[in-house]
N, C-alpha and C positions, 0 to 999 in steps of 0.2 A: 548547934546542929543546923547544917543548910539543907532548905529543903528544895528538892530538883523542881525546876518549870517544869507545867504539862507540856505535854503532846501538840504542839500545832495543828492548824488544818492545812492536809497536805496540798500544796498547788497541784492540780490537773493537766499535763499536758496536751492540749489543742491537739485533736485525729484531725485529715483530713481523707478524700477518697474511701466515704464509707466507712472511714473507720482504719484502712489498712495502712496510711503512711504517718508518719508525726508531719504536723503545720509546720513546723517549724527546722523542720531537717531536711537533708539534701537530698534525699530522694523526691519529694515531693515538689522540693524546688527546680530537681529536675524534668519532672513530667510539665510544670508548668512551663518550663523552657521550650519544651519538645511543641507543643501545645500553640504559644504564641509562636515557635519558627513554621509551623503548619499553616497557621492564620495568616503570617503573611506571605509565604509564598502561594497561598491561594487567593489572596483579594492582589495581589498585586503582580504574579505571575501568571498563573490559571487562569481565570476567570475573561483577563485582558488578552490571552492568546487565542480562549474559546469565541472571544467577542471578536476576534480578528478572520478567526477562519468562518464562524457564522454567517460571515458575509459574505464570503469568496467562495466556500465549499458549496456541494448540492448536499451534502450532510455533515453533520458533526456529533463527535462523540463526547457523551459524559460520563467521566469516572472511567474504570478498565471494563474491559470485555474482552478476554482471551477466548469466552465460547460465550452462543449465545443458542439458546434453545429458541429463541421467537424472533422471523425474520419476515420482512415484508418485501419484495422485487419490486423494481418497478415494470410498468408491461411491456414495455419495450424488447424486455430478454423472452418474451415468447412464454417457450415451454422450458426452459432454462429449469434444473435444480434453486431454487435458491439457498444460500447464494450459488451463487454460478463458481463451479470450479475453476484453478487457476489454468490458463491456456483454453479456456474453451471458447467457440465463436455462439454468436446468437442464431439459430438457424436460418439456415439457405432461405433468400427471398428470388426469386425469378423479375429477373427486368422485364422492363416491359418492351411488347412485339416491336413499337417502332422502333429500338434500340438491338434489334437484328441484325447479323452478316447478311450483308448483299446476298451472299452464298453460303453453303453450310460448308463447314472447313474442321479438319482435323488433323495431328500433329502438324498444327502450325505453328511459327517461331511469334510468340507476344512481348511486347516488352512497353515501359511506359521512357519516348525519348523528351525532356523537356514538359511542357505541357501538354502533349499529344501521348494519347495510346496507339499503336501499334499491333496488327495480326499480320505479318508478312510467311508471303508462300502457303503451304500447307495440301491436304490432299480434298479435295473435292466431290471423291464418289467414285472417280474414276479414274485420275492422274494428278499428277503435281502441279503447283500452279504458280503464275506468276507476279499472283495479286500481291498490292498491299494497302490494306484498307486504316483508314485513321480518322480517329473520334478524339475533340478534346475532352479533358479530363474537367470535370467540375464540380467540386466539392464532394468527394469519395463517389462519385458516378462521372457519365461521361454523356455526350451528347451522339448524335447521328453519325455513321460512319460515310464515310468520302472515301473515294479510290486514291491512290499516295501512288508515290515513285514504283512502277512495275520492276522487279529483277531481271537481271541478262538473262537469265533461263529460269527457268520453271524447279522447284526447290520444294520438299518436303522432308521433316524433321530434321531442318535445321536445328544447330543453336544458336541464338540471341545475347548479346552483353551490349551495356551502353556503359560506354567509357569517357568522361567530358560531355563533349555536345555530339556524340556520334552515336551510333548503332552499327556492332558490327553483326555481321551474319558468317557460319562457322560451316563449310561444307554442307550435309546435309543429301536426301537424294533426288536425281535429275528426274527428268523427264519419262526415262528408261527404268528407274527403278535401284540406280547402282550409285552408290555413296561417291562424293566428289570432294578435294582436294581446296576448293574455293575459300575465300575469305573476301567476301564485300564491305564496303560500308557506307551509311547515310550518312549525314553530316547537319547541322542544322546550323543556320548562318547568326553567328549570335547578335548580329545586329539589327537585323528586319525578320528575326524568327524563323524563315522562310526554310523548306527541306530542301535540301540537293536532291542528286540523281542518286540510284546504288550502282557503286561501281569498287572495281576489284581492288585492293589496296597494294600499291606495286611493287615488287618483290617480295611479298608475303604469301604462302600458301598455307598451310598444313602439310607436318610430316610427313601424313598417309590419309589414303581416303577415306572418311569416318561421316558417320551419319547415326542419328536417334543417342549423340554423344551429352553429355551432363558438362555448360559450361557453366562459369561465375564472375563476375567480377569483384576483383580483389582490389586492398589499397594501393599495389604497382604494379598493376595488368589483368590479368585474367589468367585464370585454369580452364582445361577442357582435358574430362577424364571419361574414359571408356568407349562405348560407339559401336554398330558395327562397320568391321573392316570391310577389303576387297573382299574376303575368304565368305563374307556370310556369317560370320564367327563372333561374339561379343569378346570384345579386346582388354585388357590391362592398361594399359597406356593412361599414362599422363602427363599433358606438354601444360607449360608455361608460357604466357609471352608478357613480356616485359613492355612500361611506356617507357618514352625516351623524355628528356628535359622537357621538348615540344610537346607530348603529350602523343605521340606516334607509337604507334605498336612497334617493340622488337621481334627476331624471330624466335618462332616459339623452340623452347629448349625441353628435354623429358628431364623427369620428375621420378622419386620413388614410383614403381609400380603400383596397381592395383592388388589387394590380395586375392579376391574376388573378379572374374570379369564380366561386367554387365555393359547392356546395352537399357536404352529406353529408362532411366535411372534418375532419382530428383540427387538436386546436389545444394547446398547450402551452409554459410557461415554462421557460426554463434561464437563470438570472440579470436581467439585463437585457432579454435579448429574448425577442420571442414567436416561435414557430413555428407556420406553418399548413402542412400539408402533404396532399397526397390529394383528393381530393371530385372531384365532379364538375361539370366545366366544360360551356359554351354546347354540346359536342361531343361529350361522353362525359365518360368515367373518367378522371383527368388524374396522373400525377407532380409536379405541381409543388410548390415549396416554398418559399414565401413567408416572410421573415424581418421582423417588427416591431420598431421600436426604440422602446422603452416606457420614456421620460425625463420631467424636467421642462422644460415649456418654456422655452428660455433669452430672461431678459429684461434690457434695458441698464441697469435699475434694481439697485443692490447690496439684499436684504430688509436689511426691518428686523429688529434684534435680537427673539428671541422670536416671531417673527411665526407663523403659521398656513401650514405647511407645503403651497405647492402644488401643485394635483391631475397627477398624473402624467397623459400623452397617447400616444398612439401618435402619434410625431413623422414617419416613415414608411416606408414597406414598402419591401421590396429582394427578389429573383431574381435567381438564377442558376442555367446549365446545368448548374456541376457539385454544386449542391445538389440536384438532383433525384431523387425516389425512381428506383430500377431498374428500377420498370415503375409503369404507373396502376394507382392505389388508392383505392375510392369505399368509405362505409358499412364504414371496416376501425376493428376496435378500437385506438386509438392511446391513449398515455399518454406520460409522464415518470419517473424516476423515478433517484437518486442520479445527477440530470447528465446521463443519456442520454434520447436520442427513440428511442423505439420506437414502433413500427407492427405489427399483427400480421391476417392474413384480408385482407378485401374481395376487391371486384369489381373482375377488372379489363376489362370488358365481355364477355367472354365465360361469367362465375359466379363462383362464391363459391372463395377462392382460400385457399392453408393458409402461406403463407411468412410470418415473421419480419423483420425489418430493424430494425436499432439502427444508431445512431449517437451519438457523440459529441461535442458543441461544443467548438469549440476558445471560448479567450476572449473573440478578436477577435470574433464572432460568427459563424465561419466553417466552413462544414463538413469533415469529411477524406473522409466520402464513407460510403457506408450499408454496411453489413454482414450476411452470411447466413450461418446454418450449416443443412445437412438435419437435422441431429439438433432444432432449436430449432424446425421448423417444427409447426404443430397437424394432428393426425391426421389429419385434414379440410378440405376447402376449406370457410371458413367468412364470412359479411356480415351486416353489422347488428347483429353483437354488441357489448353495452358491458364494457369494462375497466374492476374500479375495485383501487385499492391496497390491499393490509393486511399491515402489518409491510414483513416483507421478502417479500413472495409478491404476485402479481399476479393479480386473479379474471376472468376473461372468459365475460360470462352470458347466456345465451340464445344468440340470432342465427339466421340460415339456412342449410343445407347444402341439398346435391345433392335430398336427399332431405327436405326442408322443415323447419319450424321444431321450436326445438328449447327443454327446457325445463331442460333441463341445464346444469352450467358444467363451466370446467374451469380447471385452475392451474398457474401455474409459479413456481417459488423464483425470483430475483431476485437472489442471493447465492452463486454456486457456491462450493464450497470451494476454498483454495489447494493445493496437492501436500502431502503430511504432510513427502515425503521427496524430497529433490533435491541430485544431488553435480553438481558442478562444476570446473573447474580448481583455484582458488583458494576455495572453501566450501562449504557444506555445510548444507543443511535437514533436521532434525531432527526426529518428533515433542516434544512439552512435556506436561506436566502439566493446563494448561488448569484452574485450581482456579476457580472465580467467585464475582461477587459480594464482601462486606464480606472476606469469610473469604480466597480470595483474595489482593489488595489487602495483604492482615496477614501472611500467609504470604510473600508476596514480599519486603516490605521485610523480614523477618527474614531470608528466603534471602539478597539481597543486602548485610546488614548483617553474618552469619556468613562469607561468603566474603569478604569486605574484610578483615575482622579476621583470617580464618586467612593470606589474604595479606599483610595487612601486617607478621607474624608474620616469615612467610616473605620478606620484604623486607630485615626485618630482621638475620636469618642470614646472608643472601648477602652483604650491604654487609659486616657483619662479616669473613666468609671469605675478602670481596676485599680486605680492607683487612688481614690478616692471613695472608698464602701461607703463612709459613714455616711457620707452627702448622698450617694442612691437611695442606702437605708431610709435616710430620713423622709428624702424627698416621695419614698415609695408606700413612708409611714403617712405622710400627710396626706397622700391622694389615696389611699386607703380611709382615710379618717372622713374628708367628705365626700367620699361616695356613702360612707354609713351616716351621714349627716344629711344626704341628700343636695350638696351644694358642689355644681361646677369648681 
């Protein structure tokens, strides 16, 4: 009779993670894979990239933050929401008195040519004028105005485009009050900097005689859309003019119409399309906002290799309701500027008005719809003043208020800062170091070339200690042992 062996003691298989994985099976060797590929793309990707921009950035972020409930401005954005929404300026600051018009001036033609700003013509109080006054430009401000090259006659609501090293001047009205036909231009000598005279560019006029017209300058010429005409009447019309090899104005060719005819009207590029928006229509002071598609005309010919790149058109206009400004806006300074249409003052038939409106284009060409804040509005309800860019700050000079013209400007930054400091569920914004410039740039890559290195260091160590338990065990049992012994 054989008698059976007992029952063994059953081997245990090794839990890890609480309890939930086997030590010893693939899921758990997988979490430990997940685990060290974590580890080191944060000691040796992360950490060295944060070490790079801590240096160069005014802040840096740790971890995600897609929302953040706690934000801190810096003071600089005023009265700014923080953060500061996107497209918004920091509010109007008023230059100071010595930085005044000789005169106080209204639809006059501004434009910045080269290093110099520019207020040429405009109305005075009582007739058009022949000035042109110039200030250089210094670091998003500008210095003392000086009297510049006088016009062959006397010119108000021009338009202005600087083309190369030139400035031309676009009709506009005389002396008498009646829209003219003219095309002048400055010139600036690029070798001693120095301004020409303004004089008439020869053979070149305008179609017809237009004045308080919306022009632009494009990548091969310029547009000039609307105006009013002879008649008195806000016009349709839109001419083109072509440079030539030399960099000479062609004569200007029409273009799709206007849908819309407005007078007094901001006009501006954002990619591909134009925008017209404001002026005044057959009725008054109008909202509307006219979208131009400014392409090459397509033709069933493939070009030839090399060929002479054809003139771009306004192919044509489009409206809609919900692109429309929030209310009518005539004679308001408008611009462009990183991507966004802003609008700032006009009339909107009742006087001169102080609201703000940004927007930003979506790609398609389509708008999401115009934006206010009270804090962005100008102190003043104000018309007829011109905007021009510098830097990152926006100049708006002259114009008319409640209480008449004005010879003043005034400015706004165009760059609000971001929060220094902002916590979140999941991150964290930090002030940074912010070093600039070469110096900068050199101090960075050493910051994130020293943090890689002491991580990889530190990479090091750990694969070792994981790949070695018993020796941590031990060595964690003996410094265990003489601290209860009392001995270093």
């Amino acid at each position: 009779m054989t008698q059976a062996l007992p029952a063994g003691t059953p081997i245990r298989r090794r839990r890890a993670l609480m309890g939930l994985l086997d030590a010893d099976g693939w899921a758990w060797a997988g979490v430990k894979a997940a685990i060290w590929f974590v580890l080191i793309i944060l000691l040796l990707g992360y950490i060295p990239d944060r070490a790079y921009y801590f240096t160069v950035n005014r802040t840096i972020d740790l971890g995600l933050l897609a929302w953040s409930p706690v934000n801190f401005c810096p003071a600089e954005n005023k009265t700014l929401p923080c953060p500061a929404p996107v497209g918004s300026v920091i509010p109007w600051e008023a230059s100071p008195g010595e930085l005044s018009l000789p005169e106080p001036r209204t639809h006059a033609a501004v434009a910045q040519l080269g290093t110099r700003l520019l207020v040429v013509g405009g109305l005075n109080g009582t007739a058009a004028t022949t000035t042109t006054y110039i200030a250089e430009l210094k670091g998003g401000t500008f210095g003392s105005w000086s009297s510049g090259p006088a016009l062959p006659e006397a010119r108000s609501g021009a338009s202005i485009v600087v083309i190369g090293s030139s400035a031309y001047l676009l009709g506009g009205s005389n002396a008498d009050g009646e829209p003219t036909n003219t095309v002048w231009a400055l010139a600036v000598n690029t070798e001693t900097t120095e301004l020409g005279t303004w004089a008439a560019v020869e053979g070149l006029t305008l179609p017809e005689a237009r004045t308080g017209a919306s022009a632009l300058a494009v990548s091969d010429g310029l547009v000039m859309a609307g105006g009013w005409g002879p008649d008195g009447a806000p016009a349709t019309t839109v001419w083109k003019a072509d440079v030539d090899s030399t960099g000479a104005l062609k004569a200007f060719e029409a273009q799709q119409p206007l849908l819309v005819a407005v007078a007094d009207a901001t006009i501006a590029q954002v990619g591909d399309y134009l925008w017209l928006y404001g002026g005044t229509g057959a009725d008054g002071p109008v909202g509307a906002v006219q979208r131009g598609n400014l392409d090459v005309e397509p033709t069933p010919e493939t070009p030839a290799p090399n060929a002479t790149p054809a003139p771009l058109k306004l192919l044509q206009w489009a409206v809609a309701d919900t692109y429309n400004l929030p209310a009518a806006r005539t004679a308001a300074a408008g611009f462009a500027a990183n991507g966004t249409l802003y609008v700032v003052g006009g009339d909107d038939g009742s006087g001169p008005r102080p609201e703000l409106y940004w927007t930003v284009p979506n790609g398609d060409g389509t708008l999401p719809g115009w934006k206010h804040l009270d804090e962005t509005d100008l102190p003043a309800g104000l018309q007829g003043a011109s905007a021009v860019l510098s830097g990152s700050n926006v100049i708006v000079i002259g114009g008319t208020t409640r209480d008449g013209i004005l010879a003043s400007s005034i400015r706004a930054n165009l760059a609000p800062q971001e929060p220094f400091f902002q916590a979140g569920l999941v991150g964290v914004v930090v002030p940074a170091l912010k070093i600039g410039d070469e110096v900068g740039q050199q101090l960075g890559y050493l910051a994130a070339a020293g943090a890689a290195t002491v991580n990889f260091v530190i990479l090091l160590l750990l694969g070792w200690a994981w790949a070695h338990p018993e020796r941590i065990r031990g060595w964690v049992e003996r410094r265990r042992a003489r601290r209860r012994r009392g001995t270093p």
